[in-house]
C-alpha positions in Angstrom: -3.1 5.4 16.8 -6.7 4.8 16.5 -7.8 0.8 14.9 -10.5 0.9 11.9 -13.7 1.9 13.1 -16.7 -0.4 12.1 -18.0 2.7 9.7 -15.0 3.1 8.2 -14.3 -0.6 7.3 -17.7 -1.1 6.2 -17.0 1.1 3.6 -14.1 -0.2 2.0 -12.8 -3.9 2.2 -11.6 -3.7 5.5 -8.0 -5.5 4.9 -4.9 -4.5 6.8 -1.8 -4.8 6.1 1.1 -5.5 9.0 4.7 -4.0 7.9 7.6 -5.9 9.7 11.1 -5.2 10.0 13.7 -7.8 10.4 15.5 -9.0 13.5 18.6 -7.6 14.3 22.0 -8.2 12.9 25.3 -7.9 13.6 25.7 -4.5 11.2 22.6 -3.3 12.9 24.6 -3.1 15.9 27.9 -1.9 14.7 25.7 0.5 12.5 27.0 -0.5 9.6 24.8 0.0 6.1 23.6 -3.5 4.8 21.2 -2.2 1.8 21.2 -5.4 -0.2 23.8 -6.9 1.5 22.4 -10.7 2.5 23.4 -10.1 6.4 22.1 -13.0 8.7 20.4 -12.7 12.0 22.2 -12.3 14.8 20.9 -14.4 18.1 19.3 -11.5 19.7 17.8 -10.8 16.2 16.2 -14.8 16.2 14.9 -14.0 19.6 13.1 -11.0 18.9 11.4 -12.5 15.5 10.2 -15.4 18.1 8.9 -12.8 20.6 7.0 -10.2 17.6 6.0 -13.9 15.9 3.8 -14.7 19.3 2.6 -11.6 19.5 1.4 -11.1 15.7 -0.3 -14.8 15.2 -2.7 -12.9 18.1 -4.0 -10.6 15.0 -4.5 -13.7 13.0 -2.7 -13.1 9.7 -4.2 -14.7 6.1 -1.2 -14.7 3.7 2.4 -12.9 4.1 4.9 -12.1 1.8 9.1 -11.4 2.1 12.3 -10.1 1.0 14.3 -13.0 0.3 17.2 -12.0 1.9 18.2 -14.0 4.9 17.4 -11.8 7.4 14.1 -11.2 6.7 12.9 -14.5 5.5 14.3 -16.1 8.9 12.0 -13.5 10.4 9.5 -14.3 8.5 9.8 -18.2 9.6 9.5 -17.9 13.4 5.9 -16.7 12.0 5.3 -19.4 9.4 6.0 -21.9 12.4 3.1 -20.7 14.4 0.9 -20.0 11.8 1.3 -22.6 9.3 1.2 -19.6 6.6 3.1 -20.3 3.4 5.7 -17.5 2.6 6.0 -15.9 -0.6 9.5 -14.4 -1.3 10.2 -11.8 -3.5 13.5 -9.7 -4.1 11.2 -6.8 -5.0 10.8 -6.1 -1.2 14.5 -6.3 -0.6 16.6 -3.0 1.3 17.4 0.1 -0.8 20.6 -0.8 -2.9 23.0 2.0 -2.1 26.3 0.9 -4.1 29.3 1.8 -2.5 27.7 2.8 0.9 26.9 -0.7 1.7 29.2 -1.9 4.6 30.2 1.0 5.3 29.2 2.6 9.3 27.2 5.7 9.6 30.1 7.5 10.9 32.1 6.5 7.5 29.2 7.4 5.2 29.6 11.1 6.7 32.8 11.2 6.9 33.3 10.3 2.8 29.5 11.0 2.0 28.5 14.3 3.7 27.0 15.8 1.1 25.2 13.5 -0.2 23.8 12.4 3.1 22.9 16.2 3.7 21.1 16.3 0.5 19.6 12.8 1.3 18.2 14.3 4.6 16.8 17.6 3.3 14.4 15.1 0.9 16.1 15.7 -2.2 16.3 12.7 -5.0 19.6 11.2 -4.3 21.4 8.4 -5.0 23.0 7.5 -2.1 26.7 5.7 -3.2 25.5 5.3 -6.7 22.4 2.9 -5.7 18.5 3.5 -6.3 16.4 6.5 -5.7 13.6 6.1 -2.6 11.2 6.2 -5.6 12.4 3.5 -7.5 12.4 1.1 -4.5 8.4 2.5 -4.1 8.4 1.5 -7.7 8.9 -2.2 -7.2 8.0 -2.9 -3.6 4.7 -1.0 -3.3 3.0 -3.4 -6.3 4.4 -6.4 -5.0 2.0 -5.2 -1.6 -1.2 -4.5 -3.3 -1.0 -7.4 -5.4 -1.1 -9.9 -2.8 -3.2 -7.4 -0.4 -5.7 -7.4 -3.6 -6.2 -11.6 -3.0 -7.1 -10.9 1.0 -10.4 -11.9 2.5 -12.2 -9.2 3.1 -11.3 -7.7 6.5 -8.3 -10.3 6.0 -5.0 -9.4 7.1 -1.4 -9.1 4.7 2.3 -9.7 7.0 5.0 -8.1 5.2 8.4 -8.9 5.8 11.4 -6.4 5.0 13.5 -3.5 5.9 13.5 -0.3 7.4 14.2 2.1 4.0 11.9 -0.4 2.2 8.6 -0.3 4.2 9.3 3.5 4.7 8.9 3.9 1.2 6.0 2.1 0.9 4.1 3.2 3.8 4.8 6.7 2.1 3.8 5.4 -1.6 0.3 3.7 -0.2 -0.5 6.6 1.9 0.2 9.2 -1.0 2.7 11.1 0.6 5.1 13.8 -1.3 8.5 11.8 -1.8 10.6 14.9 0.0 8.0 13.7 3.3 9.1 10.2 3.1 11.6 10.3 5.9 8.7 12.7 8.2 8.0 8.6 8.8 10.2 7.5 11.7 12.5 4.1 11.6 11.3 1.2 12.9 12.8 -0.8 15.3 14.4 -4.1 14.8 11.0 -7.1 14.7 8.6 -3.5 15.0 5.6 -3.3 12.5 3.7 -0.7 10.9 -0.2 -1.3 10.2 -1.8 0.0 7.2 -5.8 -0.3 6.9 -7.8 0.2 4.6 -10.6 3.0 4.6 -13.3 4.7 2.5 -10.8 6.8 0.6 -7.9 4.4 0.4 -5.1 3.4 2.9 -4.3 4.9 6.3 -1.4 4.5 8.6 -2.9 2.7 12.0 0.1 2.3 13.9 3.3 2.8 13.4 6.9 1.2 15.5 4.6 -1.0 17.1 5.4 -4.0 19.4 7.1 -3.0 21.6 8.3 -0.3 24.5 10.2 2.5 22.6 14.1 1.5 21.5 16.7 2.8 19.7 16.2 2.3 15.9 19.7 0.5 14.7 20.3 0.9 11.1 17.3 2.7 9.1 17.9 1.5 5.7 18.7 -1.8 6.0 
């Protein structure tokens, strides 16, 4: 997608803020639903924080802000080491909690959960194995981003660190999207970004899966 242009930033503040999904994991692979499940990187998933970390200290990043749980804050620390940012973590920007669904595969939620996960797909308010709605996890992620995206620079630039179901959601809450359109925004790789910038009339998706070649997405909310 197309980057600010200088009109557009002029008229707002001009901030962006940079999305980023954990590195892999070991239910990633198996395709296994970790929700809030504290699931560590895998070595693969180290690698590739290292490899997206290079890469993002390019767009020169002024604060950042994680989920606490291990996966993402370890991704969130192969950055910190290049940039000598501090990292804030907060448990508001943790994965969707999705009760008795976590731990289970895909193939298992279907096979027990078909219903539900039919219903879930078709954009209706679910609570998928008891757990929160999408909304709710809007509800308490999407503040924690505009809070710390309110102390920027101007044209400064906000790293979020999280998960898949979590930055979904709040990609669709900043960007005013119908709730039932939330999932209309693809999954993001493992260590991909979306970029959110700021405009005349409010926030606007700029990229989206970014960093690297098209992959499979392993795991979506998690």
């Amino acid at each position: 997608m197309t980057s600010v242009s200088g009109a557009s930033a002029g008229k707002g503040r001009g901030r962006r803020i940079i999305l980023w999904r954990h590195g892999q994991t070991s239910w990633n692979v198996e395709r296994r639903f970790q929700g809030s499940t504290d699931v560590e990187l895998t070595e693969t998933g180290l690698a590739q924080a290292r490899r997206a970390a290079r890469l993002l200290t390019s767009l020169k990043p002024d604060a950042m802000v994680a989920s606490d749980l291990r996966r993402a804050a370890a991704t969130a620390a192969e950055l910190a080491t290049l940039t000598g940012l501090d990292v804030t973590h907060d448990e508001a920007l943790r994965e969707t909690y999705a009760g008795v669904w976590q731990g289970l595969t895909h193939d298992e939620i279907i096979a027990r959960y078909g219903e539900e996960y039919a219903a879930w797909k078709r954009g209706e308010p679910v609570r998928r194995g008891g757990g929160e709605l999408e909304t709710e996890v809007a509800d308490r992620a999407a503040p924690v981003v505009l809070r710390h995206a309110e102390k920027l620079p101007e044209d400064g630039t906000l790293v979020v660190v999280s998960h898949g179901g979590t930055i979904r959601t709040t990609i669709g809450r900043l960007l005013g999207l119908d709730p039932r359109h939330w999932e209309s925004l693809g999954g993001l790789s493992n260590c991909c970004w979306s970029v959110l910038g700021e405009g005349a009339r409010g926030w606007r998706l700029l990229e989206h899966n970014a960093g690297t070649l098209p992959e499979p997405v392993l795991g979506d909310d998690d």
